[in-house]
N, C-alpha and C positions, 0 to 999 in steps of 0.2 A: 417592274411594270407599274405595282401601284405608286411608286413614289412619281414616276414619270406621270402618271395620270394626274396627281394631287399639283405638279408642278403647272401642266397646260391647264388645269381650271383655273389657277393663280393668274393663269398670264392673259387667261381670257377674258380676267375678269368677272367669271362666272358668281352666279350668286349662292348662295348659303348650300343651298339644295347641291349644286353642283360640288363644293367641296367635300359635304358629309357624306357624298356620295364617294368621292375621293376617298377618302378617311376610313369609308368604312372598309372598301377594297384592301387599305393597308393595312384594317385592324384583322381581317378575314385572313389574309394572307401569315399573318403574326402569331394565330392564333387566341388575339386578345377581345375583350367586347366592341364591336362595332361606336363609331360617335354616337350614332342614331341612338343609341342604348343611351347615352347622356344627355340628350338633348333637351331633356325636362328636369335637368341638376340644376344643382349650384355649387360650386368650386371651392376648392377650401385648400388650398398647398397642392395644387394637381389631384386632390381625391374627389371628385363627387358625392356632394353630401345633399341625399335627395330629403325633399319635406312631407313625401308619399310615404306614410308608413306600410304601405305592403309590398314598397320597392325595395322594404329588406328583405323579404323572401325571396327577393330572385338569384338565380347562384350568378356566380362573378369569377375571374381566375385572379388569381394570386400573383403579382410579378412585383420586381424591383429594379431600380438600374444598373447597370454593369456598371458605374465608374463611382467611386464612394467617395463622396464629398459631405461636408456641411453636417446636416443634424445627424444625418445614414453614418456618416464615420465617426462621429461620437460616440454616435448606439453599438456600434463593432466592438467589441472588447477586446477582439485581436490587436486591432489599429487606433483605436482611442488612446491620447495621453496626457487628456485634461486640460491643464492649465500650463505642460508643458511645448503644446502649438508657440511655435515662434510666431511672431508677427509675421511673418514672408507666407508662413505656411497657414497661417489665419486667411492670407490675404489670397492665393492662389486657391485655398481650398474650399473658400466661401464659408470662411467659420467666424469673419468679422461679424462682430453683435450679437455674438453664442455663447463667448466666453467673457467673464472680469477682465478688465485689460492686463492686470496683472499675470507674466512669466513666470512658473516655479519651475523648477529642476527635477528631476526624477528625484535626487537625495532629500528635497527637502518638502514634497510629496510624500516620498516614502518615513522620513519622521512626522508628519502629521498625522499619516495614517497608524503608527506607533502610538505615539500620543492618544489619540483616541482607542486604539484598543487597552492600552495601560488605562485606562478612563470607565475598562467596561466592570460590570458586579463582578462578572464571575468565568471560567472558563468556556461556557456554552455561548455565554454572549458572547465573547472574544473570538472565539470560531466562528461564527454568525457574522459577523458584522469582517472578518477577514472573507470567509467565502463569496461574501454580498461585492469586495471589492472582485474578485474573480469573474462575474459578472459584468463588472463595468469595465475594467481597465484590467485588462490580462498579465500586461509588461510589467504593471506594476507590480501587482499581486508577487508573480513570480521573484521579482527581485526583493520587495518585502521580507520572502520569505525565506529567500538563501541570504540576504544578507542581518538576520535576526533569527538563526536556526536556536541554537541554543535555548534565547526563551519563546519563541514558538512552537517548539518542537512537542511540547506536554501539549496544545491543544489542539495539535492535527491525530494525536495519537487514541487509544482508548485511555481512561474511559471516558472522556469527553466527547469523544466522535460520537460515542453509542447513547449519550443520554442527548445528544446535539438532536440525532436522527429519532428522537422519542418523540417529537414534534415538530418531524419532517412534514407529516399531510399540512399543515398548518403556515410551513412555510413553502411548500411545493411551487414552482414558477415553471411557466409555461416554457423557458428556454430550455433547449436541447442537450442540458450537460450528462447525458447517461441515456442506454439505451435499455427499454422494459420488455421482457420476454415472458408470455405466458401461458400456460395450457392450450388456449384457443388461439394461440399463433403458431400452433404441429401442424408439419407442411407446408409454410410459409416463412420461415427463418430466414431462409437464403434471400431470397426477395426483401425477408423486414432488411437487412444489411445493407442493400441498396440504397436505404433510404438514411443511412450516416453519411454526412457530407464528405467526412475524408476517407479518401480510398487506402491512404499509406499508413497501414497499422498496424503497431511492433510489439505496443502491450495491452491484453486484455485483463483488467481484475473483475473479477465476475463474486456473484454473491448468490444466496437463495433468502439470506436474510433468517435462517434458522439460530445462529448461535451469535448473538451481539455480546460479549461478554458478559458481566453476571446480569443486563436485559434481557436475555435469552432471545426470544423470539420476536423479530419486532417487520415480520414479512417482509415488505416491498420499502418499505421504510427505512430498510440498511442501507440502501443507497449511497446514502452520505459515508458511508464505510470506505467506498471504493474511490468515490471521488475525491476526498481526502488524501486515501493511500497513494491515488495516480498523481496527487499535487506537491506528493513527496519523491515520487518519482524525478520530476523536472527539477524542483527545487534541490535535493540530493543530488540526484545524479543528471541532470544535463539533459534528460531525455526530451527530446522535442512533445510540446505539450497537444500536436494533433493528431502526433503516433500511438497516442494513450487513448483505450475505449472503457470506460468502468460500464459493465452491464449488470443487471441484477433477472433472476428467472424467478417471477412469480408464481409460485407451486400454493400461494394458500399463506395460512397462517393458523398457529391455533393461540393465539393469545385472544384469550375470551373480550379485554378492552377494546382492540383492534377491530374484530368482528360486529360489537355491537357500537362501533364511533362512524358515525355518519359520514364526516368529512374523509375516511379512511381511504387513501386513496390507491390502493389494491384490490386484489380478487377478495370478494368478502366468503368464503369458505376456507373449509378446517384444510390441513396444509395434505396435499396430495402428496403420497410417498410411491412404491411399486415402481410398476413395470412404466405407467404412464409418465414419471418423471425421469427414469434411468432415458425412454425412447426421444422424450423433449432434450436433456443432457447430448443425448448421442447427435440428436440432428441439429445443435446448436456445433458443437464441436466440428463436423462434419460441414457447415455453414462455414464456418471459421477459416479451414482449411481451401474451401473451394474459391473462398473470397479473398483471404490474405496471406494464403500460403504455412506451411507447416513449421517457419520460424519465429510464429509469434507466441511470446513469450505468455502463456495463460497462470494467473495470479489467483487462488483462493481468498476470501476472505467474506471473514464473519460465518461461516458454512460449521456445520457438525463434522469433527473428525473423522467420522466412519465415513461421512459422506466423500470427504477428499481424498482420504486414504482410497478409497473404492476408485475414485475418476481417474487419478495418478495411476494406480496400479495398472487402471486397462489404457488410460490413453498419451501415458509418458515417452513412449516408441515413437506417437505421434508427434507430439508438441513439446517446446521445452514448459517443462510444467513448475510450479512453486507455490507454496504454500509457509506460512510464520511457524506454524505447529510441526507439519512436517522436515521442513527445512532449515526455516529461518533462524527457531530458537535453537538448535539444535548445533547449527552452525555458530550462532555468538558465541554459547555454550564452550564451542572447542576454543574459539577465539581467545577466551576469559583463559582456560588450560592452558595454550603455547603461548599466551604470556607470562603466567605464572610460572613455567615448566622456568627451573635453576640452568643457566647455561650447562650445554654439555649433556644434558639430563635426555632420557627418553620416554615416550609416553610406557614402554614395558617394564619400565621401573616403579611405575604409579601403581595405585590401588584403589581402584576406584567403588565408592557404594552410593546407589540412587536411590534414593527412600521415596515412597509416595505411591500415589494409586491414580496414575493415568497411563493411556496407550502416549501420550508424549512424555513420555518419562524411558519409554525403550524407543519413544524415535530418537532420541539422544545416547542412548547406549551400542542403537546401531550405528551408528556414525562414529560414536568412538570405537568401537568394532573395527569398524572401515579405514579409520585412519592408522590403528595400533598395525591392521596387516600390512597398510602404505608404508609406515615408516620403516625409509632404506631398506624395502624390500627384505624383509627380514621376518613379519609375523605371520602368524596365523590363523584361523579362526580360532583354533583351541587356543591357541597362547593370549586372543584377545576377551573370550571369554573367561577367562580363569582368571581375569584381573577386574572384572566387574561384577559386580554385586548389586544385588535390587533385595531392597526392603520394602514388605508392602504392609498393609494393617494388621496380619496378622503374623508378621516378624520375617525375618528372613527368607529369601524364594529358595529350597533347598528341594531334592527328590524324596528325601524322606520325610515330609512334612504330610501332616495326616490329611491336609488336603488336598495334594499334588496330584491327585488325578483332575480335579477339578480345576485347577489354572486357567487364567485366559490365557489365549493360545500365546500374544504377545509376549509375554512373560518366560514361557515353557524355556528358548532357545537360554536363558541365563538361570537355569533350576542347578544348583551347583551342588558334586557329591560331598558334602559336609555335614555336622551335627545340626539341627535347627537352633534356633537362636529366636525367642516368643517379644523379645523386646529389640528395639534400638540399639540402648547403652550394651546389651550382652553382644552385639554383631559388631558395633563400632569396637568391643575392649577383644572380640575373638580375632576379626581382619587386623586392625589397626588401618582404616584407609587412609590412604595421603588426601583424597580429595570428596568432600561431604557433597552431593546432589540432590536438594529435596524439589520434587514439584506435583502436585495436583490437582486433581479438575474441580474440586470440591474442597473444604475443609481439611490440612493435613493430617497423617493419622497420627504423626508423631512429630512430635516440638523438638527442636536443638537448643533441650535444656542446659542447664549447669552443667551438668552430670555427664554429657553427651560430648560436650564442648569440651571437659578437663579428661576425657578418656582420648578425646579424639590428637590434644595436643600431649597427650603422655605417650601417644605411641607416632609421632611425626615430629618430625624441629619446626614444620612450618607447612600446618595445614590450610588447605583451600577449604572455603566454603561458601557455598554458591543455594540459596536459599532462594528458590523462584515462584512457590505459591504465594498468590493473592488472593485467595478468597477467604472468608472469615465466615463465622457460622451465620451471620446476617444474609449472605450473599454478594456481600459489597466488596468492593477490592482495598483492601489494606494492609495490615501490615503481614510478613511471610512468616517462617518458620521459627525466626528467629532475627531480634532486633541487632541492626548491625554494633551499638554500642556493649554489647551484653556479650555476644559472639567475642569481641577485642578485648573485653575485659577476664573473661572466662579461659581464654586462650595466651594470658599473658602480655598482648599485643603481637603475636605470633603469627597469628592465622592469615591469608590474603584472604581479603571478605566483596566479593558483587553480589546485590542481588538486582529484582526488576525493579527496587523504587528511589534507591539511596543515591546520592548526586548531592558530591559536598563535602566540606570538612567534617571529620567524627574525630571525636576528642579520644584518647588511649590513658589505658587507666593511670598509668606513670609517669604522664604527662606527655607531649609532644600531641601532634594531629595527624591524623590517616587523610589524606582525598581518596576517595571514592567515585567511584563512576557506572553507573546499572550497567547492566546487560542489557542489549536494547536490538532488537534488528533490523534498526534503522540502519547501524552499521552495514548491513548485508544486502540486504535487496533493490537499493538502488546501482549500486556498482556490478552487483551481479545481472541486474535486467540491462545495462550498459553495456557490459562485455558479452551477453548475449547477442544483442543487439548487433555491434558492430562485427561481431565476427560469425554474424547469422549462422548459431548455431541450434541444432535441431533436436537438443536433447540438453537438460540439466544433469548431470551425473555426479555421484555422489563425490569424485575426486577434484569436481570443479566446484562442489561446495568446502572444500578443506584446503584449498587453496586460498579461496576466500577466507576463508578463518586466519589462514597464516599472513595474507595480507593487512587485515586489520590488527593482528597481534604487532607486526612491524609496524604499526603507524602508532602504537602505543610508544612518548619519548620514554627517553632510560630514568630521565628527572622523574616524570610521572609514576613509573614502575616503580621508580625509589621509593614515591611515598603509598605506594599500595593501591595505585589507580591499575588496572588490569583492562580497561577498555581507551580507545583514544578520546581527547577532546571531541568533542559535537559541535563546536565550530569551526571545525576542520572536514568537516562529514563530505563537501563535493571532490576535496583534495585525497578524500579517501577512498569515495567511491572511482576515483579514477585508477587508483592503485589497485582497486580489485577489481574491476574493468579488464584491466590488464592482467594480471594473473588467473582471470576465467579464460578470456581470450585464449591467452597461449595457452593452457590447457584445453581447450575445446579443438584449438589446432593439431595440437598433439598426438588428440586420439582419435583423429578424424572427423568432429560432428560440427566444424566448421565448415560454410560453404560460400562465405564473402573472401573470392580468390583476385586478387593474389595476396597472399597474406603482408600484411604491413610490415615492417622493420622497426619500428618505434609504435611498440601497442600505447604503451604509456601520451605517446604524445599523439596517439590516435585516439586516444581515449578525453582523451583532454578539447582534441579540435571537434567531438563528435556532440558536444555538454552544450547545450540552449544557453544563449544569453541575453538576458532579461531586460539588457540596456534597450532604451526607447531610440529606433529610429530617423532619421529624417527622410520627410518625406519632401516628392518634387513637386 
């Protein structure tokens, strides 16, 4: 009706008054501001730019056009591709006199964009000025970074994400890439949800922003944690990059800088713990479910152990749950094992000893736990405990140990009937273990000295050693337990050696080279939020994490294992995550917590057509 009126005042030739009158009828009906509201403007690209300075106070609504052309599709990061607009599509899209006239290629785009980060100081800039493309130009971004994993892969990871987000208030941008949850949003979560543009969403990594590796606490500010992790998600593993929500819940902070930094852009109080964060956790989760349903995959990170262990424990029934510390490391971990494991060989023939003083030091002993009862149906609980051993700072975890009533509870399930053992070297020369495990949350308490190394290869042909602390009495992340040149020399060149930092040739004392390749669990969690995914399942279980393990151990070649590598290439990482895509898959099928029916007949080559591709479209 209003357009019909706007038309007869045209035809009648009516005057000014008559159309704004028109106009405004249309603008009423739109819900938008009346002409009359412009009538004392001046024009500027269709905006009204008035020279009344109190006509900024008046409110206004916010709209944009449905069809995205011109400057609007350049600004889009979805659909912007730079310099690679054809001329047709310059010409149809209204982008002639936007761009240099010169056509680049997505490839040669994507090496400029290289060039200049090999250009940056240091790894935080190189993060930075990558993420900054993420913002502009999405297609690229992503293709950038699946096709350049290898040496990008150190600077999506810690610690450069965590020292990245040290000076996140500082680069904070008004664009929408994460969503902020906080105390005074109880009661309202469900509603905040509404307000994320996409509705179809398959993985959440959520954060509290308490534990940023040895940054500790860095509140609302971890952000960059998740958004990162989710940009490994799509680059790894294929995962469509609108299916991904990275959230952070701001409970506070107690880092004394944070609180008295002005620009600080979080809640400025000390970090709320109790009942009022458990009830915001539960109505966020609860939000989650009623909006995207119980198959979306919920990702920890950067959070306090106690804290994730507590959420999994109560809400893993509900959601397929994950976490690095819980699952992630734990699973490379096995990964690192059924490579090394001698053909023919079984995990009940191993002997296993975890040295160290963290609760993720037994979330890897229960998984190997888990897997020794799996194999060929044949173990036990008892038969898997009597093959693993935990050393912690005050020696051996044994029942007769003068402390053993005082045990943390984690511990108790591996307290083994034997003589105590007050050192290292005396537990390594009593067990003889095939496979050495050190890892800690702090400083560890005992080094894979000399001594350690020549007992450990006196009593095995060919030990593993897997050294995953990084922290140093500084706090900084450095070197682990033991240097991997020192381990090879110590051990004869004997030993199979990964830890989390080594990547690379290492010389053998008798000459020849070892390749090396860390433990990493990048390996794992993109293929596994894949096979989730596609085979919408409703639970993570611990025999879909060892399936994972065995498929990354197959994607390790035999050349590679020849020379001592125990993890596969990392530029191979999308081809891997589809392989353990596939092997979650079918296990989630298996034991029923799959519920995308009918089930496919080529998981593998479902897992493959399911992976985002990064190549830039053409548009009409």
């Amino acid at each position: 009706m209003a357009l019909a009126a706007l038309r007869r005042a045209l035809q009648r030739g009516a005057g000014s008054e008559a159309v704004l009158a028109a106009c405004d009828s249309r603008a009423a009906a739109a819900g938008r501001p009346s002409a009359g509201a412009f009538s004392g403007a001046r024009w500027l690209s269709g905006v009204p730019v008035h020279e009344d300075e109190e006509d900024h106070s008046r409110p206004t609504t916010p709209w944009v056009r449905s069809v995205i052309s011109g400057v609007d599709l350049m600004r889009d990061a979805r659909y912007n591709k730079g310099l690679a607009f054809s001329q047709l599509e310059r010409d149809r899209l209204y982008l002639r006199g936007l761009l240099p006239p010169a056509v680049l290629s997505q490839e040669v785009q994507a090496e400029r964009v290289m060039t200049n980060i090999r250009s940056k100081r240091n790894g935080v800039d190189q993060h930075t000025y990558l993420m900054s493309l993420q913002e502009r130009n999405e297609r690229l971004f992503y293709y950038v970074l699946s096709q350049n994993l290898e040496e990008l892969l150190p600077i999506m990871v810690q610690p450069v994400t965590g020292e990245y987000c040290e000076g996140y208030s500082l680069m904070f941008r008004s664009l929408p890439r994460a969503m902020y949850l906080s105390l005074e949003d109880k009661g309202s979560v469900f509603s905040i949800f509404k307000n994320w543009p996409e509705r179809r969403i398959k993985a959440i990594c959520l954060t509290d922003g308490q534990s940023v590796g040895h940054l500790g606490d860095l509140g609302v500010q971890a952000i960059g944690v998740p958004i990162a992790r989710l940009a490994l998600y799509t680059a790894c593993g294929g995962i469509v990059p609108s299916a991904c929500l990275p959230v952070t819940i701001d409970a506070g902070t107690d880092n004394e800088a944070l609180l008295q930094d002005p620009i600080y852009v979080g809640g400025k109080h000390r970090r709320v713990r109790g009942d009022a964060y458990w009830e915001l956790m539960d109505e966020f989760l609860t939000a989650v479910r009623r909006r995207y349903g119980t198959s979306v995959l919920i990702d920890f990170a950067s959070m306090d152990y106690g804290t994730q262990s507590k959420l999994i424990g109560a809400y893993r029934g509900m959601f397929p749950m994950y976490s690095d510390a819980a699952f992630g490391l734990p699973t490379a971990v096995m990964a690192a094992i059924y490579a090394a494991l001698p053909p023919g060989a079984s995990l009940l023939s191993q002997r296993f000893m975890l040295v160290g003083e963290s609760p993720r030091l037994t979330a890897i002993a229960e998984l190997l736990e888990e897997a020794v009862q799996r194999e060929d149906g044949r173990g036990t609980v008892l038969d898997a405990r009597q093959i693993i051993h935990l050393v912690d700072s005050k020696g051996l975890v044994v029942r007769d140990r003068a402390d053993a009533e005082h045990l943390e509870d984690h511990k108790l399930p591996y307290a083994q009937d034997r003589a105590p053992c007050d050192s290292l070297l005396e537990a390594v020369r009593q067990i003889k273990p095939t496979v050495l495990i050190g890892l800690s949350d702090d400083v560890p308490p005992h080094a894979f000295d000399r001594e350690v190394c020549e007992a450990l290869a006196a009593g095995c042909e060919r030990p593993l050693i897997l050294p995953l602390s990084r922290k140093s009495a500084d706090g900084r992340l450095e070197a682990s337990e033991v240097e991997p040149t020192d381990a090879l020399a110590w051990t004869q060149g004997r030993a199979l050696f990964a830890d989390k930092v080594t990547s690379g040739p290492v010389a053998l004392p008798g000459g020849g080279v070892r390749q090396l390749r860390k433990v990493d669990t990048t390996y794992i969690f993109p293929g596994l939020a894949l096979g989730v995914m596609m085979s919408r399942s409703t639970r993570v279980r611990e025999d879909m994490l060892l399936e994972a393990a065995k498929a990354v151990a197959r994607r390790v070649p035999d050349e590679d294992r020849a020379a001592g590598a125990l993890m596969p290439p990392t530029d191979a990482l999308r081809d891997i995550a589809a392989h353990v895509a596939a092997a979650v898959a079918n296990k989630a099928y298996n034991v029923g917590v799959a519920t995308e029916l009918p089930r496919p007949h080529d998981l593998l080559g479902t897992a493959h057509s399911w992976m985002h591709n990064p190549r830039y479209r053409r548009y009409r």
